[in-house]
MMTF fields as JSON, N, C-alpha, C and O atoms, coordinates in Angstrom:
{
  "mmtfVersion": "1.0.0",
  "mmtfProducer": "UNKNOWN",
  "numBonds": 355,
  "numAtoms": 356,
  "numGroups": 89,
  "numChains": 1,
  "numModels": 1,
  "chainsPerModel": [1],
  "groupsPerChain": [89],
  "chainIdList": ["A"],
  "bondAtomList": [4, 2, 8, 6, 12, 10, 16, 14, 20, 18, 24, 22, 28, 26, 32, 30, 36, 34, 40, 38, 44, 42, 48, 46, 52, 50, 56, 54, 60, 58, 64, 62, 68, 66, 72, 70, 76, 74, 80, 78, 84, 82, 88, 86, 92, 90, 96, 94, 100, 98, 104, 102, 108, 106, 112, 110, 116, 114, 120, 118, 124, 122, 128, 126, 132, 130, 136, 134, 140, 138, 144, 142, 148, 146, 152, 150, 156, 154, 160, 158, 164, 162, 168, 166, 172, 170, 176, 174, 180, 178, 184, 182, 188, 186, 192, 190, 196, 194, 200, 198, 204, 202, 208, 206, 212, 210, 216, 214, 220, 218, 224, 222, 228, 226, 232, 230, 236, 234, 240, 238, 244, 242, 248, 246, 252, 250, 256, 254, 260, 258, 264, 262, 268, 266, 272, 270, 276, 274, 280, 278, 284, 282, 288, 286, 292, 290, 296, 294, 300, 298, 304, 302, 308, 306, 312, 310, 316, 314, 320, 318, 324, 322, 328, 326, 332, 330, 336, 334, 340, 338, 344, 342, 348, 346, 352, 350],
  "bondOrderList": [1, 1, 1, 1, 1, 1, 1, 1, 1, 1, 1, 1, 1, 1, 1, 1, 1, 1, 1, 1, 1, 1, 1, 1, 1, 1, 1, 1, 1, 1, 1, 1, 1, 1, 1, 1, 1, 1, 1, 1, 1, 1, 1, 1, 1, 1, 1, 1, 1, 1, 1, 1, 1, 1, 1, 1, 1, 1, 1, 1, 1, 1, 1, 1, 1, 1, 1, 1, 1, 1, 1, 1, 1, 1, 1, 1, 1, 1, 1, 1, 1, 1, 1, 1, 1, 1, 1, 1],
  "groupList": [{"groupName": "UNK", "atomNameList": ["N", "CA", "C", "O"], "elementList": ["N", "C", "C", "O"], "formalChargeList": [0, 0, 0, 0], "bondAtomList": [1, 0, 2, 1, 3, 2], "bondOrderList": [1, 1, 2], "singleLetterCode": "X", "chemCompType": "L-PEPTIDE LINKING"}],
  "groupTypeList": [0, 0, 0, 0, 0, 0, 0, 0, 0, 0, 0, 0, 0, 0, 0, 0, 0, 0, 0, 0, 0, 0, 0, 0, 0, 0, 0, 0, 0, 0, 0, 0, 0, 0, 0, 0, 0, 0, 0, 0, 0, 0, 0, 0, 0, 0, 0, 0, 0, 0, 0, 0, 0, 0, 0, 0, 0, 0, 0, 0, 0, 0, 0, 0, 0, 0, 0, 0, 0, 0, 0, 0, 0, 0, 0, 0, 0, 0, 0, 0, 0, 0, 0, 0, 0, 0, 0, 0, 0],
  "groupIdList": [1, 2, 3, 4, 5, 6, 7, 8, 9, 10, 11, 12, 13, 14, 15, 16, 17, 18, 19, 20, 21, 22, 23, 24, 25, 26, 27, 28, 29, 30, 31, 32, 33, 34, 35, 36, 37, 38, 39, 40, 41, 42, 43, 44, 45, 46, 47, 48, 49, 50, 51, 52, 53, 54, 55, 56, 57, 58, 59, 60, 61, 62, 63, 64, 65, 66, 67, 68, 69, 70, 71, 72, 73, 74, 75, 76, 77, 78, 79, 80, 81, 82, 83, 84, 85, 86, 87, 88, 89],
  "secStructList": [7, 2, 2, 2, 2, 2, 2, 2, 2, 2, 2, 1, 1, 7, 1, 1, 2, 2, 2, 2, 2, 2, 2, 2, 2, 7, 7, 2, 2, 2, 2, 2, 6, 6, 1, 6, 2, 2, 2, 2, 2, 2, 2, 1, 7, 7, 1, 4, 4, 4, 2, 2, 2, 2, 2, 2, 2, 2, 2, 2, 2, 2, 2, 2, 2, 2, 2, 2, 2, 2, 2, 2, 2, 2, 2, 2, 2, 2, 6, 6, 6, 6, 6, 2, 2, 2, 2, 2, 7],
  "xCoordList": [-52.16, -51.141, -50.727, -50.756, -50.378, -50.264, -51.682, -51.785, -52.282, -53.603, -53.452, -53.699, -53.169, -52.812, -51.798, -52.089, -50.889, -49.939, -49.869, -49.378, -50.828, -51.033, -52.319, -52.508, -53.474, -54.135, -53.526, -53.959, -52.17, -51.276, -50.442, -50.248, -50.204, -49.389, -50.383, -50.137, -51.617, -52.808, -53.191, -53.411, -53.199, -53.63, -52.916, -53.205, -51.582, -49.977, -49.783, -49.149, -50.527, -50.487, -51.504, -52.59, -50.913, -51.66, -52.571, -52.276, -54.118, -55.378, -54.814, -54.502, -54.73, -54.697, -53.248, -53.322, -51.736, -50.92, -50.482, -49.652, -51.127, -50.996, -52.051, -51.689, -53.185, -53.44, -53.467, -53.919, -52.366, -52.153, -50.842, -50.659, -49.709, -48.41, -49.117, -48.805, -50.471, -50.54, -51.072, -50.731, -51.943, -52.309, -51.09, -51.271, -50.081, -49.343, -48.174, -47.609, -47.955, -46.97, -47.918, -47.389, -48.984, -50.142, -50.299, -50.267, -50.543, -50.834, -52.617, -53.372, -52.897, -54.366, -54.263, -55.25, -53.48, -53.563, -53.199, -53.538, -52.583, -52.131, -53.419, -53.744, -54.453, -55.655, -56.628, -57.396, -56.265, -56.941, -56.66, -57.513, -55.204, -54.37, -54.753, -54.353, -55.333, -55.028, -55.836, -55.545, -57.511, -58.55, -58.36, -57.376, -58.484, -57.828, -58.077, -59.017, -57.369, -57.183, -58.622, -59.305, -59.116, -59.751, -61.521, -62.592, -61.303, -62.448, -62.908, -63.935, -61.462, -61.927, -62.348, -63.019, -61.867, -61.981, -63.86, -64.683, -63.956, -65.57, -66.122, -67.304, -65.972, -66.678, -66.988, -68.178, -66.149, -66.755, -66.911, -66.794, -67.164, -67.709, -69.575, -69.92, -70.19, -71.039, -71.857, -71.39, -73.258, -74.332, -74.291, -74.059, -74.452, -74.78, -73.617, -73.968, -72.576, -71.63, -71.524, -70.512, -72.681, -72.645, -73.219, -72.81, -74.629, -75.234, -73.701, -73.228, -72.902, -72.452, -71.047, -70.816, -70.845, -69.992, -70.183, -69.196, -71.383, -71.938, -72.045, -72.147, -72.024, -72.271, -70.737, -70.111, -70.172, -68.251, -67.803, -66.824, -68.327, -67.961, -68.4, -67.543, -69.949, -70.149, -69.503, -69.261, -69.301, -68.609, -67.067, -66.733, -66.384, -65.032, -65.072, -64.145, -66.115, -66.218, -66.265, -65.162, -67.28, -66.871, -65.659, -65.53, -65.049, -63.471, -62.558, -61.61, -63.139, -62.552, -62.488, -61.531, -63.911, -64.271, -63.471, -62.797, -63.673, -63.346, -61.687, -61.321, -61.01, -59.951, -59.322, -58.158, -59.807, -59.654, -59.916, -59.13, -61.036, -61.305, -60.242, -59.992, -59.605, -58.421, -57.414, -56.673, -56.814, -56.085, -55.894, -54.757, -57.541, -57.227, -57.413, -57.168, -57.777, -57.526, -56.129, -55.573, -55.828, -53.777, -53.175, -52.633, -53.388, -53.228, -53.629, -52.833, -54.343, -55.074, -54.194, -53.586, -54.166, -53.17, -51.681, -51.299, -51.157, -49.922, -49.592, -48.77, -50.692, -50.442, -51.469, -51.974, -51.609, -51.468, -50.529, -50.718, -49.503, -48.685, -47.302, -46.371, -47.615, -46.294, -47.092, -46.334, -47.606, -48.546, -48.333, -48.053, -48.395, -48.187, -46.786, -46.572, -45.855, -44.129, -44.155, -43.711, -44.465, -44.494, -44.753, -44.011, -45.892, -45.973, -45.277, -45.027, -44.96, -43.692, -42.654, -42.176, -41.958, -40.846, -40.987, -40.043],
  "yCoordList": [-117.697, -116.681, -116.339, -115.153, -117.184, -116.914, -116.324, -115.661, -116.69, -115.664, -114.003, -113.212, -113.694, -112.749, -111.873, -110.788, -112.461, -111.963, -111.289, -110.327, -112.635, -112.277, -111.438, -110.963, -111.293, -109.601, -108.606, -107.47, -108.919, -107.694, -106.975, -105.783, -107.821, -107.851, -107.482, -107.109, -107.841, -107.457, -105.82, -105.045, -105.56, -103.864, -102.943, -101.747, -103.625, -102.623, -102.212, -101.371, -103.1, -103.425, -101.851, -101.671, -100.898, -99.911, -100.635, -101.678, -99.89, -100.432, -99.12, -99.255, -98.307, -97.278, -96.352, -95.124, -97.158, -96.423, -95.09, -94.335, -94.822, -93.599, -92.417, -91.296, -92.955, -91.853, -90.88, -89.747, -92.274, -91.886, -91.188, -90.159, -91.64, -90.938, -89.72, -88.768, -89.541, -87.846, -87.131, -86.04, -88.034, -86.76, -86.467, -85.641, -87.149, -86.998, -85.94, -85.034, -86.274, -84.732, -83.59, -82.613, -83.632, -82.507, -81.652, -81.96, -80.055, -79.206, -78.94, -79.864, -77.866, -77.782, -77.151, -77.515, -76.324, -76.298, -77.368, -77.467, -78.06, -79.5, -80.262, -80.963, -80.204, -80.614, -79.786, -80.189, -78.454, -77.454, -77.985, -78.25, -78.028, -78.043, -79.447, -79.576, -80.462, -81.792, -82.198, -83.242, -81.408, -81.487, -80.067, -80.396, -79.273, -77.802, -78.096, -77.493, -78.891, -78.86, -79.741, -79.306, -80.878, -81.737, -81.092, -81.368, -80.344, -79.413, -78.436, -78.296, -77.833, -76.568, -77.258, -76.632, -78.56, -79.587, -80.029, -79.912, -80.558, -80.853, -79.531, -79.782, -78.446, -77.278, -76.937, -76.732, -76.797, -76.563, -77.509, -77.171, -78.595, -80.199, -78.904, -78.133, -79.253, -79.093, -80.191, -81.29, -79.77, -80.709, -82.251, -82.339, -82.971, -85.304, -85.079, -85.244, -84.787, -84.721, -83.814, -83.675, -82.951, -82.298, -82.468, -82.104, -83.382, -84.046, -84.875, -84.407, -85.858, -87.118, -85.202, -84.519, -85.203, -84.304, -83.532, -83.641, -82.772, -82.434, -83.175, -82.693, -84.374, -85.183, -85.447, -85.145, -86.122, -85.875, -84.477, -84.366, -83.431, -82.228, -82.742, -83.149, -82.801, -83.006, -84.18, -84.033, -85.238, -86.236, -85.643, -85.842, -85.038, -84.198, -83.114, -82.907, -82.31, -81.466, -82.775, -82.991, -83.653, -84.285, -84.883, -84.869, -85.202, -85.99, -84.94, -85.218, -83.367, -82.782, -82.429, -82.495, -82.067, -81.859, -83.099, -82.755, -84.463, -85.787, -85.292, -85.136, -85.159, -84.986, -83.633, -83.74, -82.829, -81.3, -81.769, -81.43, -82.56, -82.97, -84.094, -84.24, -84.907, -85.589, -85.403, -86.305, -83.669, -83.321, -82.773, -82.556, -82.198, -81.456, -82.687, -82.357, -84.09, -84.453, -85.166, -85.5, -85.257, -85.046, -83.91, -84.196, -82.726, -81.488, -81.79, -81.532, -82.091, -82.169, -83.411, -83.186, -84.874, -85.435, -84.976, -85.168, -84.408, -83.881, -83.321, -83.658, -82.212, -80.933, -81.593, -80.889, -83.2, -83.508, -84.411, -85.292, -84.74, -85.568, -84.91, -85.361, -83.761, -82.695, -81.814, -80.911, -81.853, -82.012, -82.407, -81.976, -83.718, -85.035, -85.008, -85.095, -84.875, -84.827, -84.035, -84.688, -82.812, -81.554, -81.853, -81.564, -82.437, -82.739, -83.788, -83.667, -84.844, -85.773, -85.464, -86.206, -84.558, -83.552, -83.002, -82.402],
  "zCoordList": [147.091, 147.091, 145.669, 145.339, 144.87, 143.401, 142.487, 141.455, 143.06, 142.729, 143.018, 142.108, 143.905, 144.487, 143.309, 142.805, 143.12, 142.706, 141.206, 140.616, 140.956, 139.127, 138.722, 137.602, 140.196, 139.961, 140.33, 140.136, 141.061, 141.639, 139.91, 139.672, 139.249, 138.126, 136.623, 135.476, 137.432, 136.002, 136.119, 135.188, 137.492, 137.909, 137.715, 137.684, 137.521, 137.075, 135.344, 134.706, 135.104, 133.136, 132.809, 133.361, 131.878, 131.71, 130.934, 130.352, 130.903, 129.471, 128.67, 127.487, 129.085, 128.072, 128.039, 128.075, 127.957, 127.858, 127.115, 127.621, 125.798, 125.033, 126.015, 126.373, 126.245, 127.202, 127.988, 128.153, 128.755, 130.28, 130.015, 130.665, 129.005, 128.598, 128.421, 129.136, 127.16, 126.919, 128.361, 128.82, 128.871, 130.11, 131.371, 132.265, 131.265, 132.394, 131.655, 132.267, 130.203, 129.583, 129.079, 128.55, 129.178, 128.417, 129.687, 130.879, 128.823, 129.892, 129.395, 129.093, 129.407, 129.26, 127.937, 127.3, 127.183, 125.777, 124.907, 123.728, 125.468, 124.335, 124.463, 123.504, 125.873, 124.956, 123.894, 123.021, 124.346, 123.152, 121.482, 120.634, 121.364, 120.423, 119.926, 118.769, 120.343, 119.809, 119.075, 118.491, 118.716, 118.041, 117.34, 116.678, 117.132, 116.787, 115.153, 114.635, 114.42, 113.206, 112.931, 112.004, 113.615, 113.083, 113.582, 113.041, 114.567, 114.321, 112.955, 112.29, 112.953, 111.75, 110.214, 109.394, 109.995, 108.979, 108.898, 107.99, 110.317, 110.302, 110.624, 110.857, 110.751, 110.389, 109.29, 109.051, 108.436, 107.454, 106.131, 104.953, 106.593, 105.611, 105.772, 106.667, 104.564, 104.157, 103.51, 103.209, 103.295, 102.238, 103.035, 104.241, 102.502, 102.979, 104.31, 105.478, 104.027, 105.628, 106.453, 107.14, 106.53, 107.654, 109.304, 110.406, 108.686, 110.003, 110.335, 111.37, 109.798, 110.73, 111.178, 112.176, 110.544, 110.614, 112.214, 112.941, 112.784, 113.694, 114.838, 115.966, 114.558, 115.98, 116.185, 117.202, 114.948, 115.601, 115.865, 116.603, 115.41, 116.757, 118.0, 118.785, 118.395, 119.388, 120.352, 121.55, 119.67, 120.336, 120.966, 122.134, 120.167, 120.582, 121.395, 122.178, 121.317, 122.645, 123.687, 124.19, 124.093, 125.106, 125.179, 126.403, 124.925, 124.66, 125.41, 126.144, 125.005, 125.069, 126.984, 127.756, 127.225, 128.161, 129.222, 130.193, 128.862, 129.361, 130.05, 131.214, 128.821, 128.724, 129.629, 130.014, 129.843, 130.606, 132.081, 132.966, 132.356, 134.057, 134.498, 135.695, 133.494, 133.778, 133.955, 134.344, 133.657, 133.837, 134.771, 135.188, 135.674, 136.679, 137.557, 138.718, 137.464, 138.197, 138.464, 139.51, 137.336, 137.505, 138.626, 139.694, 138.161, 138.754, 140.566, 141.469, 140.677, 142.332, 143.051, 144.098, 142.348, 142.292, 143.087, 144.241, 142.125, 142.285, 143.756, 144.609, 143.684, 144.796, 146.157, 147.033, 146.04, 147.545, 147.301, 148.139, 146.545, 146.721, 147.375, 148.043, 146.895, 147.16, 148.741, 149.095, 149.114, 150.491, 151.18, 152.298, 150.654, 151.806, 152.455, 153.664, 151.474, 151.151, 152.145, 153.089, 152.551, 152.923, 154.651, 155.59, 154.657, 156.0, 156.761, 157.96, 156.043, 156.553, 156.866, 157.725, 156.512, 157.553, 158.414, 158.926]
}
């Protein structure tokens, strides 16, 4: 039973609290907005830093992408939670 309790108490512990704080106050431009500056920076790095430069774009479009399907799955989230609410009356 105390086993129980202390994976009940390990599954509650966020891994990724800054995350989950930004995706639950972020709308879909605050993920636009949050690479925005650090894109236009590795755009135009030129000459020896442009290859590593290119793949951290590419790595941030996915982040980005990552980050946009988490929100709608926030979004979907929500509007069966407020659903559910809905049909219990």
């Amino acid at each position: 039973m105390a086993g129980k309790s202390k994976a009940a108490a390990a599954e509650s512990v966020s891994t990724y609290p800054n995350l989950e704080r930004f995706l639950e106050q972020a709308d879909r431009n605050s993920v636009a907005k949050l690479f925005g500056a650090t894109k236009k920076k590795l755009e135009a790095l030129s000459g020896a830093k442009a290859p590593g430069a290119k793949k951290t774009l590419a790595a941030i479009e996915k982040v980005e992408e990552l980050l946009g399907e988490l929100y709608q799955v926030r979004v979907r989230m929500e509007e069966d939670a407020r659903k559910a609410k809905t049909t219990r009356r």
